[in-house]
C-alpha positions in Angstrom: 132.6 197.0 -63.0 128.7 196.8 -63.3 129.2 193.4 -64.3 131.1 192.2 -61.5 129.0 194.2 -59.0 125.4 192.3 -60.0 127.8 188.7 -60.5 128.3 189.2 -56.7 125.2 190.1 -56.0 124.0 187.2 -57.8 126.0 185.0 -56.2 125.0 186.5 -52.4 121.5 186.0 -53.4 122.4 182.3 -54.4 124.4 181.8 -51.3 121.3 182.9 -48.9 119.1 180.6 -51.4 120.9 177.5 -50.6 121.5 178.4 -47.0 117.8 178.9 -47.0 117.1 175.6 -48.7 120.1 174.1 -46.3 117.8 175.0 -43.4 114.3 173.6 -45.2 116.0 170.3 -45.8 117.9 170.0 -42.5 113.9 171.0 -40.9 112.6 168.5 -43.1 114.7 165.9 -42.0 114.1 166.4 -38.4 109.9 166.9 -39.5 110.9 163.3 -41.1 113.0 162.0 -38.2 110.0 162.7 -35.8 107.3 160.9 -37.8 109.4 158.0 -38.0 108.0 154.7 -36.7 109.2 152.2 -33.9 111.0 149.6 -35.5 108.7 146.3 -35.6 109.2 144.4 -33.5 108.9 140.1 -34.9 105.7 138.4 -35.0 106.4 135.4 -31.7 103.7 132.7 -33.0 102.2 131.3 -29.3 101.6 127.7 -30.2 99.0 126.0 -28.3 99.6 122.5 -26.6 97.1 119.8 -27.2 96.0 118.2 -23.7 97.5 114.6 -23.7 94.3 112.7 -24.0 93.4 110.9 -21.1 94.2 106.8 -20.7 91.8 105.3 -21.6 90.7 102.4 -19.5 91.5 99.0 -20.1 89.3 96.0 -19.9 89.8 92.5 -19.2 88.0 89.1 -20.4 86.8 87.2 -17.3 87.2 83.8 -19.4 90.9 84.8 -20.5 92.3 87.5 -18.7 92.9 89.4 -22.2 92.3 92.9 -23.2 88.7 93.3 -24.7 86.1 95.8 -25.9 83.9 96.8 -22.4 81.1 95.4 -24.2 82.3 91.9 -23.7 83.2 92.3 -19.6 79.3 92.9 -19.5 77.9 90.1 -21.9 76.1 87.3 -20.4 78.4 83.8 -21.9 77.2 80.9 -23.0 78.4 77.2 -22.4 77.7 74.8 -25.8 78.0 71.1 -25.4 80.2 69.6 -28.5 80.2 66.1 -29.9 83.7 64.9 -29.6 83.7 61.7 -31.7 85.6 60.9 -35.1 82.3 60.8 -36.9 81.2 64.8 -35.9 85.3 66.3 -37.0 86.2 69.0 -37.6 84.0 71.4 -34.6 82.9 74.5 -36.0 83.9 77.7 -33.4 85.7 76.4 -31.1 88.3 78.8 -31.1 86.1 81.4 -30.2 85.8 79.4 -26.6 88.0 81.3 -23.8 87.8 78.0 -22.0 87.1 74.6 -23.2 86.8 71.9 -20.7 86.8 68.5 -21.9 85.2 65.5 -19.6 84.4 62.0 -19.6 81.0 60.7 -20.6 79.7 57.1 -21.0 81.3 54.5 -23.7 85.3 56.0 -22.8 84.8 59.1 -25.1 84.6 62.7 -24.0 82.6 66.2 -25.1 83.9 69.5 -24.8 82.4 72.6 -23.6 83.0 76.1 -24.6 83.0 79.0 -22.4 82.5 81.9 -24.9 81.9 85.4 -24.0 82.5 86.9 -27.7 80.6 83.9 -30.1 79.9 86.6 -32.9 79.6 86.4 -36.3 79.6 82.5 -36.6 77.2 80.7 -39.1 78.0 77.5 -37.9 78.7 76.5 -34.4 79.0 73.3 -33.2 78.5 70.2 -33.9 75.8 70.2 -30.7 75.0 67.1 -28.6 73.1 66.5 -25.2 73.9 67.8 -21.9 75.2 65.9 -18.4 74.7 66.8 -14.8 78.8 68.1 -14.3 78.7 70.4 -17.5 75.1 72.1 -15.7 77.0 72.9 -12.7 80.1 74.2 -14.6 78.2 76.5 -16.8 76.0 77.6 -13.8 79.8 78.7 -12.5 79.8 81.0 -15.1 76.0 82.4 -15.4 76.5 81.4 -19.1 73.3 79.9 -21.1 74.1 76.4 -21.5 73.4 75.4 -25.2 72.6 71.8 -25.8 70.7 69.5 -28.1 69.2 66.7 -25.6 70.2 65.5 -22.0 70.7 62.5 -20.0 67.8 61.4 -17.6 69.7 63.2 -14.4 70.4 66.2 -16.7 66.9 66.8 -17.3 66.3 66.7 -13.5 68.6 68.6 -12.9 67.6 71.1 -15.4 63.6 71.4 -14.5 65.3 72.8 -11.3 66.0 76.0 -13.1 69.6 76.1 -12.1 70.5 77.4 -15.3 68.7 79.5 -18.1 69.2 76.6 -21.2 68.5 76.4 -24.8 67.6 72.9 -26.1 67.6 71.4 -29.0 64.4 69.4 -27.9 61.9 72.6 -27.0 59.8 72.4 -29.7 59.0 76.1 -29.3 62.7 77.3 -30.2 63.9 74.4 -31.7 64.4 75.5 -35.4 65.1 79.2 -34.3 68.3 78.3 -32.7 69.2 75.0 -34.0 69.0 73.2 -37.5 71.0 70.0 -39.4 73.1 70.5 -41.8 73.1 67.5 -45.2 77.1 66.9 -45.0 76.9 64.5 -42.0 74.6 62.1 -40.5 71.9 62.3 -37.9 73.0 62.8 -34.6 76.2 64.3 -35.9 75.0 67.0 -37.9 73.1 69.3 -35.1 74.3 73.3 -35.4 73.1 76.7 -34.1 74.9 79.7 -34.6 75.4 83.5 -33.6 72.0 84.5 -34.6 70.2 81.9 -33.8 71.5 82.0 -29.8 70.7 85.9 -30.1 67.4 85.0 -31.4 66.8 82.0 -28.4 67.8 84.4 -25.5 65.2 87.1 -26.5 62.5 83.9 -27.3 63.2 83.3 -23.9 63.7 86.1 -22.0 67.2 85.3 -20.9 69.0 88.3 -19.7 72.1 89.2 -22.1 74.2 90.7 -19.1 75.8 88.7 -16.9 75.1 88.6 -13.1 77.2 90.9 -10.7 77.0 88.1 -8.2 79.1 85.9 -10.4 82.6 85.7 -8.9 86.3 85.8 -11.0 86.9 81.7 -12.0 90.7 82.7 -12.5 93.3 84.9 -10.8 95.3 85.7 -13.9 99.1 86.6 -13.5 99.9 90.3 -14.4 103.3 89.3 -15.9 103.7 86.3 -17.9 104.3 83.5 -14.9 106.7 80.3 -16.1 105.9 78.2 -13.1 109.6 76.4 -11.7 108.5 73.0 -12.1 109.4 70.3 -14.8 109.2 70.5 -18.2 106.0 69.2 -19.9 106.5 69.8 -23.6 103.7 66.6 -24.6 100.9 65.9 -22.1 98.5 63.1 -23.1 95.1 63.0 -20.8 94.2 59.2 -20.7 90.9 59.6 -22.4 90.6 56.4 -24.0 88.6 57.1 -27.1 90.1 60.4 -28.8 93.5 59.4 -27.6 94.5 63.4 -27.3 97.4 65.4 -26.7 98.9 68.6 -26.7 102.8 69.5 -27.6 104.4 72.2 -26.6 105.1 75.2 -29.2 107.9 77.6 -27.5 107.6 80.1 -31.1 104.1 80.5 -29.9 104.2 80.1 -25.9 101.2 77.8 -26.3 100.1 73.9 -26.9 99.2 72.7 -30.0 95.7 70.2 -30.2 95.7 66.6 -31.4 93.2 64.0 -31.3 92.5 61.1 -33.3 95.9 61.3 -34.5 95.8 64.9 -35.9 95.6 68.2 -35.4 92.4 69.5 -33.8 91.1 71.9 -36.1 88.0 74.9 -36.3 86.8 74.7 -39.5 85.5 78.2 -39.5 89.1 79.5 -40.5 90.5 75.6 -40.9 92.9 76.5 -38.1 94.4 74.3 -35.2 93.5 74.6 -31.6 95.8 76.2 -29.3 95.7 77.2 -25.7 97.8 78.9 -22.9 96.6 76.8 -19.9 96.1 73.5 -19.7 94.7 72.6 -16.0 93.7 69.0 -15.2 91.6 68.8 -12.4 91.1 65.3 -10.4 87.6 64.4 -9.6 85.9 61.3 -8.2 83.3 59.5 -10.2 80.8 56.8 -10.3 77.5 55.4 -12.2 74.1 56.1 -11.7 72.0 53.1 -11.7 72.3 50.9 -14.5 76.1 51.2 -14.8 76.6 54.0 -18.0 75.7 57.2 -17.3 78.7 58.9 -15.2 78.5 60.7 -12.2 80.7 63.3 -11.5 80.7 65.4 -8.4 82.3 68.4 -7.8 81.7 70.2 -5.0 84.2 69.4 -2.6 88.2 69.3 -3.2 91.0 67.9 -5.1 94.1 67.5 -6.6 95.5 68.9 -10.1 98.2 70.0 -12.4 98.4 73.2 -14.5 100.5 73.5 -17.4 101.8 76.6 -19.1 104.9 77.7 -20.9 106.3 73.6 -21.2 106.2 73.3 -17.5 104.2 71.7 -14.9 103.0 72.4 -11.4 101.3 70.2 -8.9 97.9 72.4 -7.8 94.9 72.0 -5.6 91.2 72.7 -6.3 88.2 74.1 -4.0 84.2 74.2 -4.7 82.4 74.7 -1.4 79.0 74.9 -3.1 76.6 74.8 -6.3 76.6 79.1 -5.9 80.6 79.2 -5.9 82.8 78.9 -8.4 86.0 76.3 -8.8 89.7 78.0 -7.2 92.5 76.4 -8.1 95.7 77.0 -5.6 99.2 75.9 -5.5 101.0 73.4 -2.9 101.7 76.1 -0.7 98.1 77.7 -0.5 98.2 81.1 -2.5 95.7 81.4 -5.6 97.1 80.1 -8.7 98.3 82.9 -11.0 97.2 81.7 -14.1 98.7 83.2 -17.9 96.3 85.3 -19.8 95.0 83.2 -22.7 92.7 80.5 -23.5 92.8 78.0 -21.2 91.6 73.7 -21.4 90.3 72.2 -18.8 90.7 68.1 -18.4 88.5 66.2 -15.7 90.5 63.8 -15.0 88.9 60.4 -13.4 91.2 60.0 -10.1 90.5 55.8 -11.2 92.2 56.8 -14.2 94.3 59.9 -13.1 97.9 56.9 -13.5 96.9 56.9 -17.3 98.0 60.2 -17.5 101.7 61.1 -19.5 103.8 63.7 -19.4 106.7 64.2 -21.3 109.4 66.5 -20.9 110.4 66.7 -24.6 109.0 65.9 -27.8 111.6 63.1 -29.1 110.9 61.6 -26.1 106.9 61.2 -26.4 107.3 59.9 -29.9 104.9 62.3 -31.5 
């Protein structure tokens, strides 16, 4: 009896032991439940948006209507005479030209002129040969330097006017600065200057390297390529009697392929052929001066024309009202001619001579 007695006893004292230790944990877990932390909450990563970068602005060669670096809208150009006879082939830099205009001299054959407002990084440039009256007034359209090795009697008149800032071949005080002869050719063919050597003439000089703000556009370029409705002109043939040239049309490309002398017309800097956008030819009266050689070609005044582009043809108009303005070039009906972006070759064409002139609309049927 003893026994059982102290076994209940025991087992009270173990039932109020695990009721106490019932209420401890049940405590406990409310102590626990209270300390508990807020759930996290997740991480939301703010992402920061770059700021578009601003356009930047676009600028536009005045010789070709093409995007270029902002350094070259502010360059002063220059305008080089080149020999353009079979004996001075193949021109070195031409390709560099935005506009090349090709004209008449004495004997039937013709020089070209280069408009170049980016001539950088050429060795040899050229060949060089002496200048004329109508080139002076055309580069003096463009407040280029006019680079030239020589000039006709009226040229040099013309030229002690001061009408255009002018290296020459001839100044004995920056003659072998800018120019020198190269051993492959023969005297007069073999005359060159070159990048550094204009750099190094303009600062002998004290020609300004920016061009003027006075100087007005020379072409209203079209801000969508233009394909003028007129007939088809895939192989145009100026008359020039010497050179016999021409250009065919190349629809891969969009422009006109070079020939003269019965090939292509190359640069040698890169042994590549001429090609242009534009082709504009431009009528103009002429005469002798005295002794019945030298040219003369006027032109201030007005005229007729053609422009060429994209294998078609369009009859145009030309306006120079003075030596200070530049040369506008208009359709039949008046408006400014819209003219393509790209390099662009100008023909003065002898209105004498202007029924020499042939167009034809396709290839087979020029012969070439």
């Amino acid at each position: 009896m003893k026994k059982k007695k102290a076994l209940k006893v025991s087992l009270a004292i173990l039932a109020v032991s695990v009721g106490i230790a019932g209420v401890l944990v049940f405590d406990g877990c409310h102590k626990k439940e209270a300390k508990k932390p807020l759930p996290k909450t997740e991480k939301v990563e703010t992402v920061t948006e770059e700021p578009e970068p601003e356009p930047q602005p676009q600028f536009f060669s005045r010789l070709t209507g093409l995007p270029v670096k902002e350094a070259t809208t502010k360059r002063r150009p220059i305008a080089v005479m080149i020999e353009n006879t079979k004996a001075c082939q193949p021109h070195y830099g031409i390709n560099k030209a935005g506009i090349i205009y090709e004209c008449p001299v004495e004997g039937g054959i013709t020089r070209e002129m280069g408009i170049f407002d980016n001539y950088s990084g050429l060795k040899r440039f050229g060949n060089v040969r002496s200048a004329r009256p109508y080139y002076i007034h055309i580069a003096k359209e463009f407040d280029a330097v006019y680079v030239h090795f020589g000039q006709s009697t009226q040229a040099k008149e013309l030229l002690a006017t001061g009408i255009v800032n002018d290296l020459n071949g001839l100044d004995g005080s920056i003659s072998s600065s800018v120019f020198y002869r190269t051993s492959d050719k023969a005297a007069p063919h073999n005359a060159y200057t070159s990048t550094e050597g204009i750099k190094k003439g303009m600062k002998m000089k004290g020609f300004s390297t920016k061009i003027s703000s006075k100087v007005g556009d020379h072409f209203k370029f079209a801000s969508e390529e233009y394909t003028p409705n007129g007939k088809d002109a895939s192989v145009i043939c100026p008359y020039f009697f010497d050179n016999k040239p021409y250009f065919i049309y190349d629809s891969s490309s969009g422009k006109y392929d070079r020939y003269e002398f019965g090939a292509a017309e190359k640069d040698a800097v890169a042994n590549r052929q001429v090609k242009v956008k534009n082709i504009i030819f431009q009528n103009v009266s002429s005469s002798t001066y005295e002794g019945g050689l030298k040219l003369n070609i006027p032109l201030n005044g007005s005229g007729k024309g053609t422009y060429f582009t994209n294998g078609k043809m369009v009859p145009i108009t030309w306006r120079k009202d003075s030596d200070q303005s530049v040369t506008k070039y208009f359709t039949e009906d008046g408006n400014e001619l819209q003219v393509n972006p790209g390099k662009t070759w100008v023909c003065l064409i002898q209105e004498s001579q202007a029924s020499r002139n042939k167009v034809y609309a396709t290839v087979k049927e020029s012969g070439y």
